[in-house]
Every structure is written in structure tokens, then in C-alpha cells.
N, C-alpha and C positions, 0 to 999 in steps of 0.2 A: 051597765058596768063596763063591757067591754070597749063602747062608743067612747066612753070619758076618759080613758085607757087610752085609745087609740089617740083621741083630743090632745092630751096631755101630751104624747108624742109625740104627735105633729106643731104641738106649740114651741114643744123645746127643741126641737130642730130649726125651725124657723129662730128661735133667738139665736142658735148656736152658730148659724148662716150668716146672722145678722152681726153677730160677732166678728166672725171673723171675716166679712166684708170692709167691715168698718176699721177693723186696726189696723192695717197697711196705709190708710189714710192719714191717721194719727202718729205711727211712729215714721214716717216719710217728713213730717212738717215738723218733728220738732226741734230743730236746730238752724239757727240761720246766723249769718254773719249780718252783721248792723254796723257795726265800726273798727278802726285801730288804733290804737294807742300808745304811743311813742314817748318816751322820756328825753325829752331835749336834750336838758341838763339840770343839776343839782345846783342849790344855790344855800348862804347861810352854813356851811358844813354838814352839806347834806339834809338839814333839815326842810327845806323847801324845793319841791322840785315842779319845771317848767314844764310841762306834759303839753303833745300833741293830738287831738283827737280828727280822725278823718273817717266823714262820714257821708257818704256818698257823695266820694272827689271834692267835699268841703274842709276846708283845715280848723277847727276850732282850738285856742289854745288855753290852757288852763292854770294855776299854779295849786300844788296842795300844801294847803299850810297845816303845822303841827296843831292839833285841839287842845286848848288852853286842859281840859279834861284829860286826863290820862288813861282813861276809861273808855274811849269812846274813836270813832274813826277819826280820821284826817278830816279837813276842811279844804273843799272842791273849791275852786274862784274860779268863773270861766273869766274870761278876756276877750274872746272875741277871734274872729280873724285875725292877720298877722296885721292887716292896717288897722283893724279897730284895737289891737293889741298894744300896739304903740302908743297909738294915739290917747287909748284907754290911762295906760301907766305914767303920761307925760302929767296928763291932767289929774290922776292921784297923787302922784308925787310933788305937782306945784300943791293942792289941795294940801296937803301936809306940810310943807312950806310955811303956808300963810295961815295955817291953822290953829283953834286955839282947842283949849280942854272945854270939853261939853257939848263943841260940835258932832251932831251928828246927820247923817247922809244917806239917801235912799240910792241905790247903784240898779240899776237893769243891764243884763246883758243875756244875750243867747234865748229871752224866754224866762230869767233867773233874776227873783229881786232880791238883794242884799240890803243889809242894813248894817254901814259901818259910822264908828265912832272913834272918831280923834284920842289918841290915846301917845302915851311917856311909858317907855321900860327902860329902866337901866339909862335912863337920858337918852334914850333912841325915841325917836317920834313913830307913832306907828300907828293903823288903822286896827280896831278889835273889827272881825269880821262874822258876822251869823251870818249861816247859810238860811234859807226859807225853812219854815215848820220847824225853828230847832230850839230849843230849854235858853235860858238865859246865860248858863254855866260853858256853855257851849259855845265856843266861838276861838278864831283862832287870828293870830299878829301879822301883821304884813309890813314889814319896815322898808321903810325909804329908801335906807339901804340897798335893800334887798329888789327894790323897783329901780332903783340908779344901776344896778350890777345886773340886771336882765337887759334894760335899753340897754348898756355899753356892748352886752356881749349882742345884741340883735344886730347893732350898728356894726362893731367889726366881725359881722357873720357872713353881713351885707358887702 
């Protein structure tokens, strides 16, 4: 009796050791910096804004568009570097240009597939944009507009 007593003590010390060997490990690692995130500027009255993400001394740049769902968050759109950025919005913007209703279009960027479709609001031509893994409901506008007034403002930033 005494033996399994003794047993028993020397077990739970050894976990109690083990315990607290082991948390100073765990709460030392849990916070780390990974990126910043920059608000360029607002575009649409605020509703759309051009965000900068830097992630190790990489500039990734983004827009978030309002969700068609009211319910539900913003919609992320990366863009790309500031030259894939450009160059990205030159070729959405002609893309809407010469586009018709029903077109729609598989977008990659950063790692990220989108799936936009040609679209009319208020006689505004404009892209419905789903992010990857997301409801049909779900999805948010990107007017031409709104692609002509970010190059303008890149060019006289430049």
C-alpha cells in the first residue's frame, strides 16, 4: 500500500515537472508578427478601399470590396505587386470594356483563384467577384470606375 502511495507521488511530480517545463515553451511562441497592413486609400465613397499588405519586405496590394450580402465580411481581391497591380487593373478594365453579359473569367493571383463575371449595376459595367470556397450569394462589384480612379491615382502618386 505504502509502495503505490509512494508510486503515485512520484508520478505526479514527474507530470507536475513536466508541466511546467513545458509552458514557458508554449507561451514564448505564441505571438509572432507575419505582416502590415496599410490602407492606401478609399475609393467609390469609402466604399472600396486599396490596402497594402507587407510581408516579408514584399508589397502585396489588395482592394476590399463591399459583399453583395449584408451579412457577411468584405471581399479580399489581391492585385499583386505594385507592377502586377497595374498591370493587373489595365487588363480588367479593358476586359470590361469589350465585354459582354455572360462572360465569365477564371483570375489567379498571389496563390488566389477568383471567379469573375461581367456584370451592369445602375448602367455601371462591373466584375461580380467570388473569393475561393465562398456561397453563390456571396460575392462583391468592382467597377471600372473604380479601376480607372486607382490607376489615375497610382500614376499621379508616381
Amino acid at each position: 500500500m505504502r509502495v503505490l502511495k509512494r508510486t503515485s507521488v512520484c508520478l505526479k511530480c514527474i507530470l507536475v515537472l513536466t508541466l511546467l517545463l513545458s509552458v514557458p515553451t508554449y507561451t514564448n511562441a505564441q505571438l509572432k508578427k507575419v505582416a502590415k497592413i496599410e490602407k492606401v486609400k478609399s475609393f467609390t465613397n469609402g466604399s472600396v478601399a486599396l490596402n497594402k499588405t507587407i510581408i516579408d519586405e514584399v508589397e502585396v496590394y489588395s482592394v476590399t470590396l463591399p459583399n453583395n450580402s449584408k451579412y457577411h465580411q468584405p471581399i479580399v481581391f489581391f492585385l499583386g505587386s505594385k507592377d502586377e497591380m497595374i498591370k493587373n487593373l489595365k487588363d480588367l478594365s479593358e476586359a470590361l470594356e469589350t465585354g459582354t453579359k455572360g462572360e465569365v473569367f477564371d483570375f489567379t493571383v498571389c496563390g488566389k483563384k477568383y471567379q469573375l463575371s461581367f456584370s451592369r449595376s445602375l448602367g455601371q459595367k462591373c466584375f461580380k467577384i467570388w473569393e475561393p470556397i465562398n456561397v453563390s450569394s456571396d460575392y462583391g462589384r468592382f467597377f471600372k470606375a473604380t479601376m480607372d480612379d486607382i490607376l489615375e491615382y497610382i500614376e499621379n502618386k508616381n
